[in-house]
C-alpha positions in Angstrom: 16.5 3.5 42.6 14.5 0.8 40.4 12.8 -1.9 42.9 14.1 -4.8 42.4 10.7 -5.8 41.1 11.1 -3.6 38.0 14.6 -5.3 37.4 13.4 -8.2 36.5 10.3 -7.3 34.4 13.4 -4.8 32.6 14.8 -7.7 32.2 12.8 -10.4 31.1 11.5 -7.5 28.4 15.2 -6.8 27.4 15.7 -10.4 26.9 12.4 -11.1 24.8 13.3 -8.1 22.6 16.7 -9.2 21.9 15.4 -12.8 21.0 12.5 -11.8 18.8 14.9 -8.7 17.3 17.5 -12.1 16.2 14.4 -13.6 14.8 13.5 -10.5 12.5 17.7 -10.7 11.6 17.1 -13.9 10.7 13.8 -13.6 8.6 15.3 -10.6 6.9 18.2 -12.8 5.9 16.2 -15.4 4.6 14.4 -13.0 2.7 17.4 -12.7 0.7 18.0 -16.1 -0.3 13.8 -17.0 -0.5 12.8 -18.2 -3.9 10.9 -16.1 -6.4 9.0 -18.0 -9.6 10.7 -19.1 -12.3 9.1 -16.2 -14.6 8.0 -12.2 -14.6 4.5 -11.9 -13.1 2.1 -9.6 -12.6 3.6 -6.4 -13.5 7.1 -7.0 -13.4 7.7 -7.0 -17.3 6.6 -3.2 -17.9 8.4 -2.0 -15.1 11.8 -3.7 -16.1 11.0 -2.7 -19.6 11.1 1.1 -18.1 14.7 0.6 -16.0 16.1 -0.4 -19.5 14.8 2.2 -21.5 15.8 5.0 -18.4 19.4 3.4 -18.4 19.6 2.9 -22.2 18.0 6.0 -23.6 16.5 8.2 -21.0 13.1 7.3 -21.7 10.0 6.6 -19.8 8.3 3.8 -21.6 7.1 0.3 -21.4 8.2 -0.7 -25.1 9.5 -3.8 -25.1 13.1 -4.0 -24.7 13.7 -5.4 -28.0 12.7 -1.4 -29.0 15.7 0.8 -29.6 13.5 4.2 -30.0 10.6 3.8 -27.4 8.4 6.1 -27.4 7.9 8.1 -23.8 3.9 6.8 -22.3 2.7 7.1 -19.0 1.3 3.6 -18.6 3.1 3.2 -15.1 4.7 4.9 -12.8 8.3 5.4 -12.6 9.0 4.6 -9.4 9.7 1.4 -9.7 12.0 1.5 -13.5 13.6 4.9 -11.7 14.9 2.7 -8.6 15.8 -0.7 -10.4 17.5 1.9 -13.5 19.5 3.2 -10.2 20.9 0.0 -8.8 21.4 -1.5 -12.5 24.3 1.8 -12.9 25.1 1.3 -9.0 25.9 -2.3 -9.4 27.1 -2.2 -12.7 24.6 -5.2 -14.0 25.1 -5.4 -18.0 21.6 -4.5 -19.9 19.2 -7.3 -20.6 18.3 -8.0 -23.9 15.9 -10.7 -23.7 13.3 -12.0 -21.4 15.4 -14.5 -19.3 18.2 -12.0 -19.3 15.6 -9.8 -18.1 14.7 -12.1 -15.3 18.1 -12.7 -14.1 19.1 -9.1 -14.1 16.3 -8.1 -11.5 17.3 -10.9 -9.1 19.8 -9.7 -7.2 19.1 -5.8 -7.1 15.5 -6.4 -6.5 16.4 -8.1 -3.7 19.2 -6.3 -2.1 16.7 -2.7 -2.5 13.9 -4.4 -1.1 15.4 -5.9 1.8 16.6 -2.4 2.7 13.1 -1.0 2.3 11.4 -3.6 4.5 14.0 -3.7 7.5 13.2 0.4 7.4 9.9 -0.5 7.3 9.8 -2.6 10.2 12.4 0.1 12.2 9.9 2.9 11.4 6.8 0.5 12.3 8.4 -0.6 15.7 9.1 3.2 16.4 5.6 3.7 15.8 4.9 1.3 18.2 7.0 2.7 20.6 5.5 6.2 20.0 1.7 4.6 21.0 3.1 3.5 24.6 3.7 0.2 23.9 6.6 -2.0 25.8 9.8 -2.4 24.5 8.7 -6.7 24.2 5.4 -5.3 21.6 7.6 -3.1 19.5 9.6 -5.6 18.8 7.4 -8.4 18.1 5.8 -5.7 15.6 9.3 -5.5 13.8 9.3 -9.3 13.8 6.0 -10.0 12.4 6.7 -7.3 9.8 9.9 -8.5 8.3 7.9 -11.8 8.8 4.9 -10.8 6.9 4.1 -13.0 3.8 2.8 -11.1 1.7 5.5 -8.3 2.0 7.9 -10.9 1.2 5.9 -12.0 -1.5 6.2 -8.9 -2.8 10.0 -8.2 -2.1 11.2 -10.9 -4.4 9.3 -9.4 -7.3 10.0 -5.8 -9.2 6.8 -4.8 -8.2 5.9 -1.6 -6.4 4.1 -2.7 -3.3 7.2 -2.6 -0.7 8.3 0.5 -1.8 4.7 2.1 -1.3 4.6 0.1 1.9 8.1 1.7 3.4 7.0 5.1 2.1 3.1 5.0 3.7 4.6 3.5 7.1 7.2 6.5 7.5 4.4 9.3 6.6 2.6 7.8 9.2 4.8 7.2 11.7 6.2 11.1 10.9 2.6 12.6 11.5 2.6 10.7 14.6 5.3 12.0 15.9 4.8 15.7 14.5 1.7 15.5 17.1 2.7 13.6 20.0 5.7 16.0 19.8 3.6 19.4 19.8 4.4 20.1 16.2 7.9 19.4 15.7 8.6 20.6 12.3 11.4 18.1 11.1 9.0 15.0 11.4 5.8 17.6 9.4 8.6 17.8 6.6 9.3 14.1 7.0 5.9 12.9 5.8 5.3 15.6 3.8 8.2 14.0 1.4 7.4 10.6 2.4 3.5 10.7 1.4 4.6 13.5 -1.2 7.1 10.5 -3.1 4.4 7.6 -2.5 2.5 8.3 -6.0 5.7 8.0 -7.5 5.4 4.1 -6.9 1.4 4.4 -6.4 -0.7 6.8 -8.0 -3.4 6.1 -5.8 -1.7 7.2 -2.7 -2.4 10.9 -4.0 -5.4 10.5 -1.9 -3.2 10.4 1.6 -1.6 14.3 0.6 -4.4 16.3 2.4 -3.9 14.8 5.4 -0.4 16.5 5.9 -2.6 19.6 6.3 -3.6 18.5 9.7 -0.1 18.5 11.0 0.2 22.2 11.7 -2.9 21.8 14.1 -0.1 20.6 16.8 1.7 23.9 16.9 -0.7 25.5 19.6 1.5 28.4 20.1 1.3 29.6 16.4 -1.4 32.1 15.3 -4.0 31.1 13.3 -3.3 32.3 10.3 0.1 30.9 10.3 -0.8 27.5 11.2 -2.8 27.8 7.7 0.4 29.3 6.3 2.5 26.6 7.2 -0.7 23.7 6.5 -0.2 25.1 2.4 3.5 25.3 2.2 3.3 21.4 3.7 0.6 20.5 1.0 2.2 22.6 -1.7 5.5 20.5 -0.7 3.5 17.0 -0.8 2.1 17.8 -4.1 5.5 18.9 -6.1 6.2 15.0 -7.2 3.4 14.1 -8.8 3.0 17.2 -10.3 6.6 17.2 -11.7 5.5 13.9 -13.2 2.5 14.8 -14.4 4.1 17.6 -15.8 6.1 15.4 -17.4 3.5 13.8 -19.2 1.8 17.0 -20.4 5.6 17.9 -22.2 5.7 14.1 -23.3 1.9 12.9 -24.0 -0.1 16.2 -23.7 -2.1 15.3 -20.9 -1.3 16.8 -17.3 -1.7 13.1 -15.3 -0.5 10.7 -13.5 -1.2 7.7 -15.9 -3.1 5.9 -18.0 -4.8 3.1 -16.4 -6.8 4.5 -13.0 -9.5 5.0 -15.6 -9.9 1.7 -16.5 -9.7 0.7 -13.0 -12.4 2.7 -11.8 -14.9 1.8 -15.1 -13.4 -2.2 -14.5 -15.4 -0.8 -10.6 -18.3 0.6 -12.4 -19.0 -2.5 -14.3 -18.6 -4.8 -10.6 -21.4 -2.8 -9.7 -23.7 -3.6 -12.1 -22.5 -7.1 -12.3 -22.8 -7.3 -8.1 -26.2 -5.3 -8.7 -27.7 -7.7 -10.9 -26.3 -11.2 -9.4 -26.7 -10.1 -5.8 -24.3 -9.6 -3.3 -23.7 -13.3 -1.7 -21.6 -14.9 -5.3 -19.4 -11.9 -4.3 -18.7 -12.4 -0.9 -18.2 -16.2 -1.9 -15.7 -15.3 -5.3 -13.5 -13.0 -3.3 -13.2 -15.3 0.2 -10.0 -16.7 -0.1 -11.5 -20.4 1.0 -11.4 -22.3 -1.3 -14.9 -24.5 -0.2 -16.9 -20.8 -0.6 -15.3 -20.6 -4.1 -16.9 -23.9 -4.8 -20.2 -23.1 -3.1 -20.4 -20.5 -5.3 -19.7 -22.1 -8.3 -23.2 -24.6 -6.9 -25.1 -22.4 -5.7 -24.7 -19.6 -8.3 -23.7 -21.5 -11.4 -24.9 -18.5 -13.5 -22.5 -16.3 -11.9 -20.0 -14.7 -14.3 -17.6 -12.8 -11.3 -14.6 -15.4 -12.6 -15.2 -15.8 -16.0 -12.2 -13.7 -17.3 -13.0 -14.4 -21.3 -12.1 -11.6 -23.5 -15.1 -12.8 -26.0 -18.5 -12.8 -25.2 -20.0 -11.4 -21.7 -16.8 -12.0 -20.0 -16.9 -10.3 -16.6 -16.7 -7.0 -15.1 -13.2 -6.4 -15.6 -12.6 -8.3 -19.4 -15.7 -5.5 -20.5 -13.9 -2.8 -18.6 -10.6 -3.9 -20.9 -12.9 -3.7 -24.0 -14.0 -0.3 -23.6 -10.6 0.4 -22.7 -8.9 -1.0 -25.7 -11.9 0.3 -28.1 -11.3 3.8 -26.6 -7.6 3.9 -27.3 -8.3 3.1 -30.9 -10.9 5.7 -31.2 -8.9 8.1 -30.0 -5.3 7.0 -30.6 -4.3 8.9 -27.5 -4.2 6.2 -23.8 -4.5 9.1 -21.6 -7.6 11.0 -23.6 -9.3 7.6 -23.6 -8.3 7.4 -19.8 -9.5 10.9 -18.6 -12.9 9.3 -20.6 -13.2 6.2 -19.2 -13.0 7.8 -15.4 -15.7 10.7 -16.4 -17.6 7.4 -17.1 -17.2 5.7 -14.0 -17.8 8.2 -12.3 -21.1 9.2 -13.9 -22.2 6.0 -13.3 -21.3 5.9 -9.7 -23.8 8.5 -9.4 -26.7 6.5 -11.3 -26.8 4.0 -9.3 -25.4 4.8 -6.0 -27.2 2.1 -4.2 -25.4 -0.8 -6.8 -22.1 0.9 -5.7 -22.7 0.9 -1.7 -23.4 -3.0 -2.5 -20.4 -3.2 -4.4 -18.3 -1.6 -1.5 -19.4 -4.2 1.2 -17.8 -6.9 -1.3 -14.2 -4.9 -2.0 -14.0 -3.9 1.2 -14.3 -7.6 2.0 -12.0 -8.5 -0.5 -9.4 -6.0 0.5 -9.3 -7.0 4.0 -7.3 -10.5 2.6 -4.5 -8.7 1.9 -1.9 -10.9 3.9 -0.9 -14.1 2.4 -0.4 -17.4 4.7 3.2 -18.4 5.3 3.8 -21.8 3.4 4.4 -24.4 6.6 0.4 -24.1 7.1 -0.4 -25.8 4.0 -2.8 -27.2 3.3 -4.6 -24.8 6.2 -3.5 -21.5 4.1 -6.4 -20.2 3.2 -7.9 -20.6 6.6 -4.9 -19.0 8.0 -5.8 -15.8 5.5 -9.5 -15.9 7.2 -8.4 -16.3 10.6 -5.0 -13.5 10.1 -7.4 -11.1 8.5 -9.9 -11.0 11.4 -7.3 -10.9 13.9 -5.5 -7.7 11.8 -9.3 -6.2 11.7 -10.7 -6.9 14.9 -7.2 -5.7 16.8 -6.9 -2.6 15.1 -11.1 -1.6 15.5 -10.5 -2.5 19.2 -7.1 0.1 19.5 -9.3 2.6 17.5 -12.2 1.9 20.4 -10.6 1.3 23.5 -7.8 5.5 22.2 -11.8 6.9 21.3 -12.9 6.6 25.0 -9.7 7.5 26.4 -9.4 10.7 24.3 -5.8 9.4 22.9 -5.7 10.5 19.1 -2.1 8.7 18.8 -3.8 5.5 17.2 -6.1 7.6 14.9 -3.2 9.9 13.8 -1.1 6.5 12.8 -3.9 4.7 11.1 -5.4 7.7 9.5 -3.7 7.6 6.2 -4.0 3.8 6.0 -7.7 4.0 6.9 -8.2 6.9 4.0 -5.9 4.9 1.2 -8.0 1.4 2.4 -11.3 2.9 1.8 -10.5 5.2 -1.7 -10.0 1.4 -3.2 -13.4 -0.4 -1.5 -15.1 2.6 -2.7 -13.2 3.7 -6.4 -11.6 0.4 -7.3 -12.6 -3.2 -7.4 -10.4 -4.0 -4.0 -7.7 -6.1 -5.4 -6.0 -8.2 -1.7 -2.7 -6.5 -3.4 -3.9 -3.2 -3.3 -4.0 -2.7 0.7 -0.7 -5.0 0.8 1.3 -1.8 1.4 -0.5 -1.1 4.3 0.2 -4.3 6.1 3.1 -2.5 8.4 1.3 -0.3 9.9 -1.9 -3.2 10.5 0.2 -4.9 12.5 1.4 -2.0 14.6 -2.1 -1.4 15.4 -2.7 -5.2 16.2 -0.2 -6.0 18.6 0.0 -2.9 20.5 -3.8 -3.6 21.0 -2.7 -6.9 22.9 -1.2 -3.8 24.9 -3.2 -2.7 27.7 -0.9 0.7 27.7 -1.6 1.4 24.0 -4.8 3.8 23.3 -4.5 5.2 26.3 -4.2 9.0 27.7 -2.0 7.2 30.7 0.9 5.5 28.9 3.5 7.5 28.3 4.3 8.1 24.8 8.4 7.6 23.6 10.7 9.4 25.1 10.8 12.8 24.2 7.5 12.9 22.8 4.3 13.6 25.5 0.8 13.1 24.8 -1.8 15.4 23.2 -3.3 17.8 26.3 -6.8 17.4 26.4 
């Protein structure tokens, strides 16, 4: 019989959950009404372009809409085109044939699909959460404060790909978690093998995650040897079949067996930050990239020579305008965006190895920059850029403290979670000039790892994991 002592702490946790589980409702819901601007952004444009060439002609292509024949490229993925194309034919929404058609045909789909994708987001995070030992009260606050998250719904008004990669890398890890706390249970090893397998479908980039999947037969103690490497290749082999369909794709289509055509330009745009970084020093970086706005202006006095933000496509411009000229002046030469792409990385690369100790400047500053990847809800103005300082530390600190506090008590269940997040963070501070947006998809799983470290239960070999699921034996 439960003393009567438990009772109440039962129910003073049941009560909080149910509260902060109606706040997440409600936040959801108001995630379908929030505003989005007035005009595409960022990427939106291309990937709309693509859902009306799929749904008019079958075709892969960022042609502008206005084209009746687009011819197939590989400039983005399709993830994105594929899922808006879907709900266009679902819903029965009538073909754009303009830009503010455009604009008002991705309202309403873009938000009904993302709302679904961030409420299983926030279910698979808060199971996560569960899954470390936390209380019933900490897995839901982590559900809360994911539907709540700014920059997710930032992202979730906008036909953009981040949510999507965001649902996708918080299920893979939330699978491999459970695939070990579970002693191997094959169902949740398939689970992230599709879920981090479909990932470079929206984000090329998460390609790097795939080996990890490898691991997951290491739980299966009972198994021989030889056929936990068995079943580690058939995982892999599983992970890797869509992006190699696409790619395969592109070598019917374009002649060229790859993802796409821009992670070339984004690692030279990286190259060229280095030499900028290794020639201006490192502080007008960590000043350009802090999202305060008084270190943006010190930097402006202090280093007036600094060209980090002078995005001018003649002259010197910066580091990523030169990247865009060799870029351009590559696809003319060669007529061919994914030749001139498979160059342009061979080029980064090289010079990543000429001047390794430019680059491990370089890194301190993405990696900086990255770590701003959650945006400042809008009651806090004029404070919002604080707020980004003070939510980023608190995301950073909280999370190196879980990983500390699991490392002494010999409790991998933190490390298994944040391992893919942790590998997909540090591929862009080391291969990409760390764009905030770029580690926004890893935001579900940050805050997991913050709150349950306000946990004293979580990251250690005593709490007991989910039902169902026991710990990792010594």
């Amino acid at each position: 019989m439960p003393t009567m002592d438990r009772l109440r702490t039962l129910r003073r946790e049941t009560a909080l959950s149910v509260v902060i589980l109606l706040g997440a409702v409600l936040s959801l819901g108001a995630l379908v009404f929030g505003p989005r601007p007035g005009m595409l952004v960022e990427d939106e444009e291309e990937y709309l372009n693509g859902a009306v060439h799929l749904v008019r002609s079958g075709v892969h292509s960022r042609a502008p809409i206005e084209v009746v024949d687009p011819p197939p490229d590989a400039y983005r993925e399709p993830g994105v085109a594929a899922t808006i194309a879907l709900a266009w034919r679902l819903g029965g929404v009538e073909l754009p044939s303009s830009e503010p058609e455009l604009l008002a045909a991705a309202g309403n789909p873009v938000r009904t699909v993302h709302v679904l994708v961030i409420a299983i987001t926030a279910a698979a995070a808060g199971l996560a959460a569960r899954t470390l030992g936390a209380r019933p009260a900490i897995a839901a606050a982590v559900v809360l404060f994911v539907v709540s998250s700014p920059a997710l719904r930032h992202w979730a008004v906008l036909a953009m790909a981040e949510p999507m990669t965001a649902m996708l890398l918080t299920i893979g890890a939330l699978a491999s978690l459970r695939a070990f706390t579970s002693g191997g249970g094959w169902t949740w090893m398939w689970a992230a093998a599709l879920a981090f397998g479909t990932a470079p479908l929206w984000r090329a980039a998460t390609i790097v995650v795939l080996p990890l999947v490898a691991l997951l037969p290491a739980a299966r103690r009972e198994l021989s040897l030889r056929r936990r490497v068995a079943a580690a290749m058939l995982l892999l082999i599983v992970a890797i079949l869509p992006a190699s369909a696409w790619s395969l794709r592109n070598a019917v289509a374009l002649g060229h067996f790859q993802m796409s055509d821009r992670n070339g330009m984004v690692m030279l745009a990286r190259a060229e930050l280095d030499s900028q970084i290794g020639q201006e020093g490192l502080a007008p970086a960590l000043l350009e990239f802090a999202p305060l706005h008084a270190l943006r202006q010190l930097r402006t006095s202090r280093y007036p020579t600094s060209r980090l933000a002078h995005f001018s496509w003649t002259g010197d411009g910066n580091y990523w305008t030169r990247a865009g000229r060799q870029w351009f002046d590559a696809i003319e030469v060669t007529g061919d965006p994914l030749a001139a792409n498979a160059r342009m990385a061979r080029v980064a690369v090289r010079r990543f190895l000429e001047a390794p100790a430019d680059h491990l400047v370089a890194t301190v500053a993405t990696t900086w920059r990255g770590a701003f990847a959650e945006r400042a809800p809008p009651w806090v103005f004029p404070l919002d850029d604080v707020a980004i300082v003070v939510v980023a530390a608190f995301l950073s600190l909280a999370n190196g403290a879980l990983l500390w506090r699991s490392a002494r008590s010999r409790d991998l269940r933190p490390w298994l979670l944040m391992a893919p997040s942790i590998v997909f963070f540090a591929f862009h501070a080391l291969a990409t000039e760390g764009l905030p947006r770029f580690a926004a998809p890893l935001l579900p799983v940050a805050w997991t790892g913050a709150l349950c470290a306000l946990d004293p239960r979580c990251g250690r070999r005593s709490a007991p994991a989910s039902r169902g699921h026991e710990i990792l034996p010594p």
